[in-house]
Structure formats: C-alpha cells, structure tokens
matplotlib code that plots the C-alpha trace (Angstrom):
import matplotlib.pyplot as plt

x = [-48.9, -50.5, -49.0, -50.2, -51.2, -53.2, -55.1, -55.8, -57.5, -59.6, -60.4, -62.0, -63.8, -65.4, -65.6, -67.4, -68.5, -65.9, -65.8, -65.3, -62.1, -60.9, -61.1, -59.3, -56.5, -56.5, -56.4, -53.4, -51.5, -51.9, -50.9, -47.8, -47.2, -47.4, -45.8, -42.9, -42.8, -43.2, -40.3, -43.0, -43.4, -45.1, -46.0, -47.4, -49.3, -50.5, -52.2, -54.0, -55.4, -56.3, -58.2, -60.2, -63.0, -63.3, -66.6, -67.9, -70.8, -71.7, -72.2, -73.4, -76.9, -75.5, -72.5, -72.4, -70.7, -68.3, -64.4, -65.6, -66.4, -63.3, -60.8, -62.7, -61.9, -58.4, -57.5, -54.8, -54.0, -52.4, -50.4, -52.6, -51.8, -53.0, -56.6, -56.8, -56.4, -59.3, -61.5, -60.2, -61.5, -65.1, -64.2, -68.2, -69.3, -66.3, -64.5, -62.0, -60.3, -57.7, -54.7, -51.6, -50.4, -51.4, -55.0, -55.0, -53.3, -56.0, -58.7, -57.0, -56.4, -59.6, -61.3, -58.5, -59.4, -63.0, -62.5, -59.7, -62.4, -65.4, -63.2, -61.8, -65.5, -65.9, -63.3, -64.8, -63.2, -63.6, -60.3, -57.5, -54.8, -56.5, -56.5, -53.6, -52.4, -54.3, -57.4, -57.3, -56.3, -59.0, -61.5, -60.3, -60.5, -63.8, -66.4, -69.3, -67.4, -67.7, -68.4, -67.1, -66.9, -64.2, -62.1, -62.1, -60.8, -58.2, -57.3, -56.0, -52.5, -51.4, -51.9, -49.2, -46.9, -48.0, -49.5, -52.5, -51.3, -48.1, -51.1, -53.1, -50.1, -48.4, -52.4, -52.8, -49.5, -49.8, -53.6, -51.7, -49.4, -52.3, -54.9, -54.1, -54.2, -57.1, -58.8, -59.6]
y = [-57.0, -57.0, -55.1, -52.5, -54.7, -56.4, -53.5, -52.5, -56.1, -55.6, -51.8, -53.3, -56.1, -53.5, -50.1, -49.8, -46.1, -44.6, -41.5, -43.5, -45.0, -41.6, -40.8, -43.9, -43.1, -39.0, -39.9, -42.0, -39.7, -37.3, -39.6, -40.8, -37.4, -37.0, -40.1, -38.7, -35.0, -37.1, -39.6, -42.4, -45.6, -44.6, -47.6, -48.4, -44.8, -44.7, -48.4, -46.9, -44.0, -46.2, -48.6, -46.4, -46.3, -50.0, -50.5, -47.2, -48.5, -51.2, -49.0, -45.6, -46.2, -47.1, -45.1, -46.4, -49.2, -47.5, -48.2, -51.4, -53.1, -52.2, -53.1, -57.0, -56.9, -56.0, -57.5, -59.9, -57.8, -55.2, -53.9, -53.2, -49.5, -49.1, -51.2, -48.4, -45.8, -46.8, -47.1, -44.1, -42.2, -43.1, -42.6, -41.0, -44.7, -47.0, -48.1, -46.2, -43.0, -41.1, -41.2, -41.8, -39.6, -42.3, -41.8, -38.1, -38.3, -40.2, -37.8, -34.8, -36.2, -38.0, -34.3, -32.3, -34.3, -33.5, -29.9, -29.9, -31.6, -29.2, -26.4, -27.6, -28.0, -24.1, -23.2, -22.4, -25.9, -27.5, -29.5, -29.5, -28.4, -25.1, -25.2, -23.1, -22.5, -19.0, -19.7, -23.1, -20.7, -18.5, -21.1, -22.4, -19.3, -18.3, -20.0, -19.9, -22.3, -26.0, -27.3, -26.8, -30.6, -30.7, -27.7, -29.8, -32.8, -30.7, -29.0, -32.5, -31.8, -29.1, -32.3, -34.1, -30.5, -29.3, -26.2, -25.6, -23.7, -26.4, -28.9, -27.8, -26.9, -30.7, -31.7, -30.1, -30.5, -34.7, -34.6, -32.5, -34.9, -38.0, -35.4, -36.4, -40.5, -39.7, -37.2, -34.6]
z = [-9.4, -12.7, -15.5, -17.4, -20.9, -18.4, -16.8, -20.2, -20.5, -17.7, -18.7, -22.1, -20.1, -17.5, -19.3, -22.6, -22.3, -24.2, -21.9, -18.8, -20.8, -21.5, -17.6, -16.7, -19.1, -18.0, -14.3, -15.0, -16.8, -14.0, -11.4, -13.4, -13.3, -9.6, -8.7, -11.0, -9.0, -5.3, -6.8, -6.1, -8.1, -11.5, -12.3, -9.3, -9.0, -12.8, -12.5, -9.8, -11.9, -14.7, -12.8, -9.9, -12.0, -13.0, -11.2, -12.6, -15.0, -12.8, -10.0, -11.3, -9.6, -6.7, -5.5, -2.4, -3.8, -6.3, -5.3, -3.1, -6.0, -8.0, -5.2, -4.9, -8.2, -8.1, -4.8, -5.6, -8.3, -7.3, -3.8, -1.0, -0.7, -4.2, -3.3, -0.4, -2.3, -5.0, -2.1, -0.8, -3.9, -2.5, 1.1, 1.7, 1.2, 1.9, 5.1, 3.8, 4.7, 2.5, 4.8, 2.5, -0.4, -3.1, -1.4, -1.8, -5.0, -6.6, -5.3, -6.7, -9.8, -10.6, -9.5, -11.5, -15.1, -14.3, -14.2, -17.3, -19.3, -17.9, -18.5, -22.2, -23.1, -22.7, -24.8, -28.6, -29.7, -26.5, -27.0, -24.3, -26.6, -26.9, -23.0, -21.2, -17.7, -17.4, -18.4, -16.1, -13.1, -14.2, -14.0, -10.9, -9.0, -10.6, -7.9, -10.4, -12.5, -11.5, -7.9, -5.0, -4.3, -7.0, -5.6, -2.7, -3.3, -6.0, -2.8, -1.3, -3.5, -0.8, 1.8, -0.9, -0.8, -4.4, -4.5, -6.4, -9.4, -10.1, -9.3, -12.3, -14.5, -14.0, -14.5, -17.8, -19.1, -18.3, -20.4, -22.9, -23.8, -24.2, -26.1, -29.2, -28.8, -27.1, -29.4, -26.2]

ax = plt.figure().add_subplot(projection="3d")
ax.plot(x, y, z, "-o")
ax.set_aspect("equal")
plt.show()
C-alpha cells in the first residue's frame, strides 16, 4: 500500500483544480475521522478519502467513468477493499455496489463536505470556522437547502451506526480542524 507522501504525488500529478484538491483533503479528514470513531484503520480509510476523486477532471464529461478510472489507477496501490469503495462512490455507473462500511463511509463523507462547503458559502464570510453545529443541523433539516441526492448518501452513516447529527458534528469538527491549512 502506498503511503500518504505518495498519494500526495499522485494528487498533484492528477488534480490541478485547486477546489478538487481541497475536496480530496476534506473527504479525508472526515473519513480519518470515522475510521477513528468505527476503530478502523485511519490510514487506510483517510487514503481512500484523499484519492476518490483522482479521476475527477479527467472524467467530469463523462461520469460514467468516474471511480473506474481512479481504482485502474490505484490498483496495485492500495488494498482491495479500499479500490471498492472508490468505485463504490460512483456505484450508478460502476460494477460496484456499496456493501462494506468503508463503501458507505466514503459516500457519506464525500456528500457531507459538499453540503459543509454549500452551507459555509451562506454564511456572511462563507468560511467554515464561522460554521457551527446549529446552523449545519439547520441546514440539514431545511429541504429547500441543497439536494436531496446529498441527504441521501449523508444518510448512509446510520447504515455505519452514526446517527445523523454526531455524523455532521464529527464532519464539521474534522474540516474544522484543516480550515486554516486549507484557507476554507
């Protein structure tokens, strides 16, 4: 299994949209997060989150193909499970269904950073660190706000035994702590 300085290689070689980079890193900070609640292998979990979205740029006009892409990449890269759970992510167009919790993990937490960043950039500053656990919940329960697509696949952390409000909390709290290395 790779290591982490050398995920961060192939990050710079495959991402160059700055906000694509910023999701990979929020999606492993969650995940790191989870892994550490479920007592599952951080490492293992977080390297996961930070390279689901490897593919992204080369496959935003076809989406079909996003996740199949990234887990050819990675294949003898990193552990099997974690190859299904990147195609997992993109289960609508992959032979691939979410079955394990690093499967539904990923989902939730790559659709949880979407809605903490859609829901920082309402906030007057739109930074995270304005960003607390009410007005999250708020958001979350307001069915106006965001799609329902991302509610979801947040949803999959009660198929993982966190419920949605510690979901969010251990969410925000995890992007909390990288906000500032990542200016969010």
């Amino acid at each position: 299994m790779i290591n982490r300085k050398e995920a961060l290689t192939l990050i710079k070689k495959y991402l160059k949209e700055n906000k694509n980079i910023i999701h990979s890193f929020a999606t492993e900070a969650v995940l790191k997060e989870i892994a550490r609640l479920l007592n599952k292998d951080e490492n293992l979990w977080g390297l996961s989150g930070l390279l689901h979205n490897l593919d992204y740029e080369f496959t935003d006009n076809h989406p079909e193909q996003r996740g199949t892409l990234s887990a050819q990449l990675l294949e003898d890269l990193l552990p099997y499970n974690a190859i299904n759970a990147i195609k997992a992510n993109n289960y609508l167009h992959t032979d691939y269904m979410p079955a394990s919790s690093l499967d539904k993990s990923l989902i939730a937490g790559v659709a949880v950073t979407d809605f903490i960043f859609d829901t920082s950039k309402s906030l007057p500053n739109k930074k995270i660190k304005e960003l607390d656990f009410e007005i999250l919940m708020d958001k979350y329960l307001d069915e106006s706000f965001s799609s329902y697509n991302i509610r979801s696949k947040i949803k999959l952390c009660k198929d993982i035994g966190i419920e949605i409000p510690e979901f969010l909390e251990l969410s925000l709290n995890a992007l909390k702590i990288i906000a500032k290395k990542l200016n969010i």
